[in-house]
KEFISE-435204 format. One record per residue (C-alpha): residue in one letter; residue number from 1; x negated, y, z negated. Coordinates in Angstrom, 1 decimal, decimal comma. Layout:
residues N
(rec "A"; NUM; (X; Y; Z)) ...
end
This chain:
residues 336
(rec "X"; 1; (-206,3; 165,4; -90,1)) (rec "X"; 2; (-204,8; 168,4; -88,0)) (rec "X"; 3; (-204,0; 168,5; -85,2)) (rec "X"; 4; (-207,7; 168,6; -82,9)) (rec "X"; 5; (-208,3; 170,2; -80,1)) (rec "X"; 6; (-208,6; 168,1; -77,0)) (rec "X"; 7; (-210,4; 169,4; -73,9)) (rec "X"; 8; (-210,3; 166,9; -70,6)) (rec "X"; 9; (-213,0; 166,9; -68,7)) (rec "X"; 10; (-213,5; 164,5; -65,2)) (rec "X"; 11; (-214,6; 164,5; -61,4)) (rec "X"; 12; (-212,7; 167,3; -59,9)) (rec "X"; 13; (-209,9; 165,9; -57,8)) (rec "X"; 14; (-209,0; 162,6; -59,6)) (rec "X"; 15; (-205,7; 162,3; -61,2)) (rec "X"; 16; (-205,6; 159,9; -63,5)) (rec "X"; 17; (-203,3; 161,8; -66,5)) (rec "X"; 18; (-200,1; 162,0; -65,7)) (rec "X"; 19; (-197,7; 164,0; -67,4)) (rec "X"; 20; (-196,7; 161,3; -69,5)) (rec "X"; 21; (-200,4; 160,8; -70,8)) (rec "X"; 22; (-200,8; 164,6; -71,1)) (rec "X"; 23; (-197,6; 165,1; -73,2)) (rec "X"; 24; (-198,9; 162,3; -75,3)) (rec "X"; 25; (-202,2; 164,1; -76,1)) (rec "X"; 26; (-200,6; 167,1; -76,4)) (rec "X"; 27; (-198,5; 165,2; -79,3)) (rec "X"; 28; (-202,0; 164,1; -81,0)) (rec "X"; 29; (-203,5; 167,0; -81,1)) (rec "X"; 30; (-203,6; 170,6; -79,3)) (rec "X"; 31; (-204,5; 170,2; -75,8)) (rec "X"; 32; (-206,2; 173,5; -74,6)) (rec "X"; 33; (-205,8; 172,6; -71,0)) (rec "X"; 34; (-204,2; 170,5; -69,0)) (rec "X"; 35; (-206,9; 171,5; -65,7)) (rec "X"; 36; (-209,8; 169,6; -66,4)) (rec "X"; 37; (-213,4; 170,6; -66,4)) (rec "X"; 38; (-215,4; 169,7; -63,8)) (rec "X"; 39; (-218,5; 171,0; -65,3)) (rec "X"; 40; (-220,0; 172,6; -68,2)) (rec "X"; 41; (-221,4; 175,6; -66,5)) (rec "X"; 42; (-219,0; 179,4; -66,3)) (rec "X"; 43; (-217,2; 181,3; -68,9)) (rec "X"; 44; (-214,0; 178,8; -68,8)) (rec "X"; 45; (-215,9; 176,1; -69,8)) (rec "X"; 46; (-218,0; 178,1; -72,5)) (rec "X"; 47; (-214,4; 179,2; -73,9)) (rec "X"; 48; (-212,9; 175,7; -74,0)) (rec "X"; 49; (-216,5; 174,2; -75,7)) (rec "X"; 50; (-216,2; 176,6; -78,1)) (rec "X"; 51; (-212,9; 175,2; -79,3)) (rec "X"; 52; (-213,0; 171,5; -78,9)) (rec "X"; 53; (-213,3; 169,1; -81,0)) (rec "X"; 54; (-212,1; 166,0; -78,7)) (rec "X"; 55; (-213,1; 165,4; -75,4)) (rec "X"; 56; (-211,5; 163,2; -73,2)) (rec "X"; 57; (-213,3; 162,2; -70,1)) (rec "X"; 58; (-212,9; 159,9; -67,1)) (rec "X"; 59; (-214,9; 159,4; -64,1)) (rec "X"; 60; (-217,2; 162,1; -62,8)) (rec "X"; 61; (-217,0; 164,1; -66,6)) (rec "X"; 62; (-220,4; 165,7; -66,5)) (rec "X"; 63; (-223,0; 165,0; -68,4)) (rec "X"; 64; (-222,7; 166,1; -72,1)) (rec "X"; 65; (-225,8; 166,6; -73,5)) (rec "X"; 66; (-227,6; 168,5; -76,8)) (rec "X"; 67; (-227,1; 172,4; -74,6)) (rec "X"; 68; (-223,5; 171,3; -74,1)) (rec "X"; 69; (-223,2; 170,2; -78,0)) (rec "X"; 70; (-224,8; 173,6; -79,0)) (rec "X"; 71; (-222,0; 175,5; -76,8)) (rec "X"; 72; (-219,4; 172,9; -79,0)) (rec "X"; 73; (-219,8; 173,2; -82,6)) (rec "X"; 74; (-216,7; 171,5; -83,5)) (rec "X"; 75; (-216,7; 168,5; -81,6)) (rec "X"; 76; (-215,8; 165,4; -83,2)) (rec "X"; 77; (-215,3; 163,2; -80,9)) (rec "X"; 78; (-215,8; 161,7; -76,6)) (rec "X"; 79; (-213,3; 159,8; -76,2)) (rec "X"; 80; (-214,0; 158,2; -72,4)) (rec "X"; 81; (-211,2; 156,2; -70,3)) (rec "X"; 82; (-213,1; 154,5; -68,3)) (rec "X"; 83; (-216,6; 152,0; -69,0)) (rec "X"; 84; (-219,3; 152,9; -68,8)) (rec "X"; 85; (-221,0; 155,5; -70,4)) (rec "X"; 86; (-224,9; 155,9; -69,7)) (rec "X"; 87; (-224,8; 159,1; -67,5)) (rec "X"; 88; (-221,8; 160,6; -69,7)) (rec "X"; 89; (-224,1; 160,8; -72,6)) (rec "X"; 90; (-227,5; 161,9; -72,7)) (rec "X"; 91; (-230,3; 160,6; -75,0)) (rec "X"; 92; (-230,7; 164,0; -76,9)) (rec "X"; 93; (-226,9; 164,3; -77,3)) (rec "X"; 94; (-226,6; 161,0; -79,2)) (rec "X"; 95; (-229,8; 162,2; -81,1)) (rec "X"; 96; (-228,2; 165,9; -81,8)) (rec "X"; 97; (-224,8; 164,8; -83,3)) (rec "X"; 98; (-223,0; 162,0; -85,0)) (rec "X"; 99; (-220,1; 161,6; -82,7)) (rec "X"; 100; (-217,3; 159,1; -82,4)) (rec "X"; 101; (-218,2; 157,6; -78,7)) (rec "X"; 102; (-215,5; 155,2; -77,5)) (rec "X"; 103; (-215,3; 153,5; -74,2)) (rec "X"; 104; (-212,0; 152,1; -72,1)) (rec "X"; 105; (-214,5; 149,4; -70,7)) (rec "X"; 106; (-211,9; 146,6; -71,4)) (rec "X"; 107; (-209,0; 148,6; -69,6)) (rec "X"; 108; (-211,4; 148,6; -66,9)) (rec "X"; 109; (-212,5; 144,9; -67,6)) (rec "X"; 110; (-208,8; 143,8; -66,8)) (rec "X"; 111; (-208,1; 144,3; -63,3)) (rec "X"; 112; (-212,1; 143,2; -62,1)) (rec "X"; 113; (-210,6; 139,7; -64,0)) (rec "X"; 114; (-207,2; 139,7; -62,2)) (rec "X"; 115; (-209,7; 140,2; -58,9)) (rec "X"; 116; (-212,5; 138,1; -60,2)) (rec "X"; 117; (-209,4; 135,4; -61,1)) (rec "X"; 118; (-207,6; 135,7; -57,6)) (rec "X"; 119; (-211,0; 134,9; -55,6)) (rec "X"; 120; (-211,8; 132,0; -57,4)) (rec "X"; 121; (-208,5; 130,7; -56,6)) (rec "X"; 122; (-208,4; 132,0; -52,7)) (rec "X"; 123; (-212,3; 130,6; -52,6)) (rec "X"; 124; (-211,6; 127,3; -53,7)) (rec "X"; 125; (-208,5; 127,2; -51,2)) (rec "X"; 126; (-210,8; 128,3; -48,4)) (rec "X"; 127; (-208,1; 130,9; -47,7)) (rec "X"; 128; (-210,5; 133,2; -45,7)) (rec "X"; 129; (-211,7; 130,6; -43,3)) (rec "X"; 130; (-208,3; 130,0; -42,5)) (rec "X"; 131; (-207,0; 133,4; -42,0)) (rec "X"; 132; (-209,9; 133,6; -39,1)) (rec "X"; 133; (-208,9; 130,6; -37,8)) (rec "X"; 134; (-205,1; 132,0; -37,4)) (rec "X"; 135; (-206,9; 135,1; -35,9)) (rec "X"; 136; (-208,8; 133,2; -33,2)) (rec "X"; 137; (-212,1; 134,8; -34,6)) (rec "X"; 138; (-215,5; 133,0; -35,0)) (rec "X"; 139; (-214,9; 130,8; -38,4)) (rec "X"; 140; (-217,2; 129,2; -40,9)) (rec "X"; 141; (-217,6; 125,7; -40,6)) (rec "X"; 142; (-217,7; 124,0; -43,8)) (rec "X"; 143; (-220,9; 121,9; -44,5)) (rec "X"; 144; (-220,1; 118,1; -44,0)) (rec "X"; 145; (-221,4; 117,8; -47,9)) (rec "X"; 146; (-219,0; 120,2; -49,3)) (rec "X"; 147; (-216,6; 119,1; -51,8)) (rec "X"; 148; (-213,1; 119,0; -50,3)) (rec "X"; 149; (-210,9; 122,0; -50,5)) (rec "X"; 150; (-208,6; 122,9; -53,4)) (rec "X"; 151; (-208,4; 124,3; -57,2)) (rec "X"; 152; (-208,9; 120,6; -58,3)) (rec "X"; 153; (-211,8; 119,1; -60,4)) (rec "X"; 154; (-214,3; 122,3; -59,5)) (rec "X"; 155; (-216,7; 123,8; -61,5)) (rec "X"; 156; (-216,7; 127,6; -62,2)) (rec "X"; 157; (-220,1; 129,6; -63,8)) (rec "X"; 158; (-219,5; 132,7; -64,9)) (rec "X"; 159; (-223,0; 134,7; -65,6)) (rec "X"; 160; (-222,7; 136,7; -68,9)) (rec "X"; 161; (-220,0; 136,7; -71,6)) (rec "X"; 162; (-219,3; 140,2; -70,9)) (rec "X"; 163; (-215,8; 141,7; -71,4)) (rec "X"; 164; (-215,1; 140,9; -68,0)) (rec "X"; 165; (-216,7; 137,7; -67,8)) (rec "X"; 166; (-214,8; 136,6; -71,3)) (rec "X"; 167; (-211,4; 137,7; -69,5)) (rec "X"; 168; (-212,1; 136,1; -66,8)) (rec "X"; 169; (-212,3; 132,6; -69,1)) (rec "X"; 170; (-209,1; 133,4; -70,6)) (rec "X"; 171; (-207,5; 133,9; -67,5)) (rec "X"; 172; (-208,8; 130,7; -66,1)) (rec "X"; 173; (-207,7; 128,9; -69,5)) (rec "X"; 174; (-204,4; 127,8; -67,6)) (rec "X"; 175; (-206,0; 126,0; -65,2)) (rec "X"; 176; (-206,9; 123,2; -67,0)) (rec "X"; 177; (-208,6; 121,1; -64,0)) (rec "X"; 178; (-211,3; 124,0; -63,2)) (rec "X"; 179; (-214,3; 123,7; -65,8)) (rec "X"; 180; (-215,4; 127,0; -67,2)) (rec "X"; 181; (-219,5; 127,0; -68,2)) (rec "X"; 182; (-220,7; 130,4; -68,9)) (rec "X"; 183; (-224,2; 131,1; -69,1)) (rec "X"; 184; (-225,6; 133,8; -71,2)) (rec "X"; 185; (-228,5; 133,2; -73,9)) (rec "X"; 186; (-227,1; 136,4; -76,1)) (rec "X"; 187; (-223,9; 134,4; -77,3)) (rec "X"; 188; (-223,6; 131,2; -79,1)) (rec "X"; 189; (-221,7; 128,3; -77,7)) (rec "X"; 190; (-219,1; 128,4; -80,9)) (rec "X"; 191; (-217,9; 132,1; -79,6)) (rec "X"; 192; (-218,2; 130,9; -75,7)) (rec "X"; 193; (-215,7; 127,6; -77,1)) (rec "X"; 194; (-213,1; 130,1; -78,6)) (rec "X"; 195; (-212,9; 131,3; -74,5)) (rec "X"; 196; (-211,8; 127,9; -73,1)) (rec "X"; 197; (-215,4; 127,9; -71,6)) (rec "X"; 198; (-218,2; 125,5; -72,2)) (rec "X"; 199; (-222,2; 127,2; -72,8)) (rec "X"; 200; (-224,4; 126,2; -69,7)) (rec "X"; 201; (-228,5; 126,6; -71,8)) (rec "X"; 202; (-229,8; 127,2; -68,6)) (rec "X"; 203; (-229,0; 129,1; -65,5)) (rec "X"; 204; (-230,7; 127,0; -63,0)) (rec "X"; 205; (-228,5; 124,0; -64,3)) (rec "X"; 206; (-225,6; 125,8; -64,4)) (rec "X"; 207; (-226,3; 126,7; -60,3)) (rec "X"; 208; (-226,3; 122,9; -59,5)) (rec "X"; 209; (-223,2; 122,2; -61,1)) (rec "X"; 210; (-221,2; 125,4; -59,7)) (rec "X"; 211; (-218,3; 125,1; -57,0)) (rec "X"; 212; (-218,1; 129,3; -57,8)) (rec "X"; 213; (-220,7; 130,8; -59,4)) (rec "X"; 214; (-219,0; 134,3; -60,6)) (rec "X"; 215; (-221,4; 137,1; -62,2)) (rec "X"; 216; (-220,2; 139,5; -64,6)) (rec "X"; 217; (-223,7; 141,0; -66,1)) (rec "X"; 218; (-224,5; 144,1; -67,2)) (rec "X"; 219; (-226,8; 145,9; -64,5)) (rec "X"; 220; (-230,0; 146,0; -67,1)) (rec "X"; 221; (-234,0; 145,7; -66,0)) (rec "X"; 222; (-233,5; 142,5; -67,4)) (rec "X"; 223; (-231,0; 141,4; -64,8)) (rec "X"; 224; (-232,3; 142,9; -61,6)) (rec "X"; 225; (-232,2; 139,6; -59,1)) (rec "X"; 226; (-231,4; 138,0; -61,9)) (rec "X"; 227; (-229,8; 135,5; -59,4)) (rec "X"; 228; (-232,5; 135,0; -57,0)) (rec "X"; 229; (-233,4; 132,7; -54,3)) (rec "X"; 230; (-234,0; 129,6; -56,6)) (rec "X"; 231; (-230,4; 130,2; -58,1)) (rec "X"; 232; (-228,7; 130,3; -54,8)) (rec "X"; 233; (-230,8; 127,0; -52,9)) (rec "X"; 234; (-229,6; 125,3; -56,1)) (rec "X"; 235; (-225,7; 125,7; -55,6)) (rec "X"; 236; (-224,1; 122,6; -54,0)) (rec "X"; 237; (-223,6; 123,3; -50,2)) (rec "X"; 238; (-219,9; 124,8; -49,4)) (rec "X"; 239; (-220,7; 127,0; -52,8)) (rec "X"; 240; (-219,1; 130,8; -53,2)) (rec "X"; 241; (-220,7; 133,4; -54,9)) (rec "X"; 242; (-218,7; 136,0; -56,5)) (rec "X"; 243; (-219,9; 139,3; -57,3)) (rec "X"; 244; (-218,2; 142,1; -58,9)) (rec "X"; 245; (-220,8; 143,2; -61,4)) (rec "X"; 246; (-223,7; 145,1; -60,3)) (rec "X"; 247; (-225,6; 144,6; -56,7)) (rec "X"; 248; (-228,3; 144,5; -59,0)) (rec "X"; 249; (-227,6; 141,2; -60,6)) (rec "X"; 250; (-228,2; 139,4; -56,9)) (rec "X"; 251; (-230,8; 139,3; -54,5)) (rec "X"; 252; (-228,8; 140,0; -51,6)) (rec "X"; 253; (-231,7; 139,4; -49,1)) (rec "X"; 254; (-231,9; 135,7; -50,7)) (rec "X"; 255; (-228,3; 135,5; -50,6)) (rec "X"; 256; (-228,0; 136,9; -47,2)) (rec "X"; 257; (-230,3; 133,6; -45,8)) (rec "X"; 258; (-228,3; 131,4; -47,3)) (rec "X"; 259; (-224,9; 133,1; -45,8)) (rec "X"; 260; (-226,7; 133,2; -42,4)) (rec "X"; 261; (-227,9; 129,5; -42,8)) (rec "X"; 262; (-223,8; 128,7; -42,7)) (rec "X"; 263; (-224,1; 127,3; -46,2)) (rec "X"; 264; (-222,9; 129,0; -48,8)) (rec "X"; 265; (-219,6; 131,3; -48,8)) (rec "X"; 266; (-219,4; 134,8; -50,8)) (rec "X"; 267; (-217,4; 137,1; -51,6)) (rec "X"; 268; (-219,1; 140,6; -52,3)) (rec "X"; 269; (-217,6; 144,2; -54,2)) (rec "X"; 270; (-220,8; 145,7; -54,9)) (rec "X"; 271; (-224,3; 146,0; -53,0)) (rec "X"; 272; (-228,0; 147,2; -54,1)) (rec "X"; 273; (-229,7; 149,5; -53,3)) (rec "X"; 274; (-227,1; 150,7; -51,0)) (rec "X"; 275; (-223,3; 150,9; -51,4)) (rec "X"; 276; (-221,0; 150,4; -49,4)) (rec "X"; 277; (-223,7; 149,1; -46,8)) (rec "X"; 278; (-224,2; 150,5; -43,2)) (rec "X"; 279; (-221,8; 149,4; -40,5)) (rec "X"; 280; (-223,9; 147,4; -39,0)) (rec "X"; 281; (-225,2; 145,1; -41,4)) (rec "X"; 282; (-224,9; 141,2; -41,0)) (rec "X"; 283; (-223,1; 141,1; -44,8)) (rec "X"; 284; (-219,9; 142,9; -43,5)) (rec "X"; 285; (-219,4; 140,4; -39,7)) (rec "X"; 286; (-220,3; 137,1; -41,2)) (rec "X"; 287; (-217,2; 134,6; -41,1)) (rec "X"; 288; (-218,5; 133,1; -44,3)) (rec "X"; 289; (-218,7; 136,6; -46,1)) (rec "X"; 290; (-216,0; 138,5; -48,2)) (rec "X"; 291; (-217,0; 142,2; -48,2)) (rec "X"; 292; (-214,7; 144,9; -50,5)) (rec "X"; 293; (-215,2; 148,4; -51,2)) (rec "X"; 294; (-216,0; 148,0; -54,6)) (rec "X"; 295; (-212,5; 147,9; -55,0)) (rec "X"; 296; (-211,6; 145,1; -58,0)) (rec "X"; 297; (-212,0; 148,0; -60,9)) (rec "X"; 298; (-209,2; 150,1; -61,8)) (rec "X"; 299; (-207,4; 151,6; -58,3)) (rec "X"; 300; (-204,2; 153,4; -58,0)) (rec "X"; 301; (-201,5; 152,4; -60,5)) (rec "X"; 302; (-204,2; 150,6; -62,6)) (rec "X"; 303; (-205,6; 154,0; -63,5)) (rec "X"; 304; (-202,7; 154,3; -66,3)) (rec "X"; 305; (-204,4; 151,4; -68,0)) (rec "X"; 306; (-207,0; 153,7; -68,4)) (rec "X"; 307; (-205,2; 156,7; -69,4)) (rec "X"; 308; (-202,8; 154,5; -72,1)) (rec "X"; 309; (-206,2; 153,3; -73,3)) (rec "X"; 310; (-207,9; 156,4; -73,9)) (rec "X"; 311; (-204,5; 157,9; -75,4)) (rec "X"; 312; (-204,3; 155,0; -78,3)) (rec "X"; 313; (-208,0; 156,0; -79,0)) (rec "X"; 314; (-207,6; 159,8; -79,6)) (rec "X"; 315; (-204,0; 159,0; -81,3)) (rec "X"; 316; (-206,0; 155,9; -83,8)) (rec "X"; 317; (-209,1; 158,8; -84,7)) (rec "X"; 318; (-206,1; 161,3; -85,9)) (rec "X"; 319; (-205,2; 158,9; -87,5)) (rec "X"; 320; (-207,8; 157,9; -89,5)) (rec "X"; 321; (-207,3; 154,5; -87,4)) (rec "X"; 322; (-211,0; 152,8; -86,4)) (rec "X"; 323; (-211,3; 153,0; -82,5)) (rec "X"; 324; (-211,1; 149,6; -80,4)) (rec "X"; 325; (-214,3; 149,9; -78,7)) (rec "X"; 326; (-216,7; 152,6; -80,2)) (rec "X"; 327; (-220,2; 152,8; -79,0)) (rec "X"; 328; (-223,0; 153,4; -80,6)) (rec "X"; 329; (-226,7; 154,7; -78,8)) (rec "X"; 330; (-228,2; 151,5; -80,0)) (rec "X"; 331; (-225,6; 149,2; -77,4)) (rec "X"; 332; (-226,6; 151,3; -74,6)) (rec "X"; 333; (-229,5; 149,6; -73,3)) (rec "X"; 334; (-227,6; 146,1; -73,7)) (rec "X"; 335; (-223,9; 146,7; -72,4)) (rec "X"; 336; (-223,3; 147,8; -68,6)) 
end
């Protein structure tokens, strides 16, 4: 094809196309800006709809809907760098037009695995403990019952076979003396073997057996608390809990009696229903906690992940090339 029109649209104030990544979608096709939008409304925007037939979003790119379609009669194709898209699109855009919809989740997937990866590791090591201890602060005493410390003969449940939770398997595939089980009832046990991984049939079970219990759904109704009080009693005592998913996967009132109780460890990116949590909640002064800003997606540096990503998608549609993750409004209500 010719060379498109691509119009960038993000969260004004975020940088994540340098002028490397611009020059390269000004190579693709005809970039008509390189200031992106920040929203669809003044006679700017209506100008740079009315050309466009790619748009390249990131974080923040507001919401394109059927109105916004109507103002772009040429558009071919959102092309977003970063996961996911639920508020990018509305329902009655995906109804209105046949677009190509692709998603960078899996840029995004990569550094939540190298975070997800590094935990398990510092966990297992009881690293935290023992920086407080150097520090002369309150510690967490581990439970007499506790398995001893070390990356040795442990057990690691990842919830979900999502693309982070699947990277997360490969990454732990040179670690041959930590079990991988991965419990999700959407994905058969032959595709969960390719990871390195073994299929846990029930979650419950999987709980028992888990020295981390790591979760990596897709915040659904489905999967609100879907680790709950029951999950969290179950874990062996000394156990760490690992979220970087949704807070909406864990019930962090249930996992915030455990924590208090002295035994279970946790290490926490994201909170429901409010993030990041007040300053003087218990979650962010107990020794046995791990609280980050949701921090383990794409920060800094890792934005150009992102950026490459999204570049290789609008270069593979000029192309003729298929995309590497296109989505479709039929995934939406099952993918985070």
């Amino acid at each position: 094809m010719t060379r498109p029109a691509v119009l960038i649209a993000h969260m004004e104030g975020l940088h994540p196309f340098d002028n490397a990544a611009l020059d390269r979608l000004e190579r693709a096709g005809r970039l008509l800006d390189r200031e992106p939008l920040s929203s669809w409304d003044g006679a700017r925007a209506d100008e740079l709809l009315a050309e466009a037939e790619i748009i390249v979003g990131h974080w923040g790119t507001p919401t394109i809907t059927a109105d916004v379609l109507a103002r772009a009669p040429k558009l071919q194709m959102f092309a977003y760098a970063a996961g996911t898209i639920k508020w990018s699109m509305s329902d009655d855009a995906w109804d209105a037009r046949d677009l190509v919809v692709t998603s960078g989740a899996s840029a995004n997937a990569e550094p939540v695995a190298e975070y997800t990866l590094a935990m398990i590791l510092l966990a297992n090591k009881r690293v935290f403990p023992a920086v407080d201890l150097m520090r002369d602060r309150a510690t967490w005493a581990v439970p007499a019952t506790a398995r001893e410390h070390g990356n040795w003969d442990k057990t690691i449940g990842l919830v979900s076979a999502s693309l982070i939770g699947r990277r997360v398997a490969e990454m732990l595939a040179p670690f041959p003396h930590l079990r991988v089980e991965i419990y999700d009832p959407f994905v058969d046990a032959a595709a969960i073997e390719s990871l390195g991984a073994t299929k846990a049939d029930d979650l419950l079970d999987l709980c028992r057996r888990a020295d981390v219990l790591s979760i990596h759904a897709p915040a659904l109704p489905a999967t609100h608390n879907l680790i709950g009080a029951d999950h969290l009693a179950a874990l062996p005592d000394g156990a760490t809990v690992i979220n970087t998913s949704r807070g909406h996967c864990l019930d962090l009132d249930a996992l915030m009696a455990e924590l208090e109780s002295g035994r279970l460890f946790a290490i926490i990116d994201v909170t429901d229903p409010l993030e990041p949590l007040p300053e003087d909640h218990a979650l962010r002064h107990l020794p046995n906690a791990v609280y980050t800003p949701h921090l383990a997606g794409s920060q800094g540096t890792e934005l150009a992940r992102m950026a490459d990503w999204v570049c290789d998608e609008v270069e593979r549609f000029v192309e003729g090339r298929p995309q590497r993750n296109r989505i479709t409004h039929d995934m939406i209500d099952k993918i985070a």
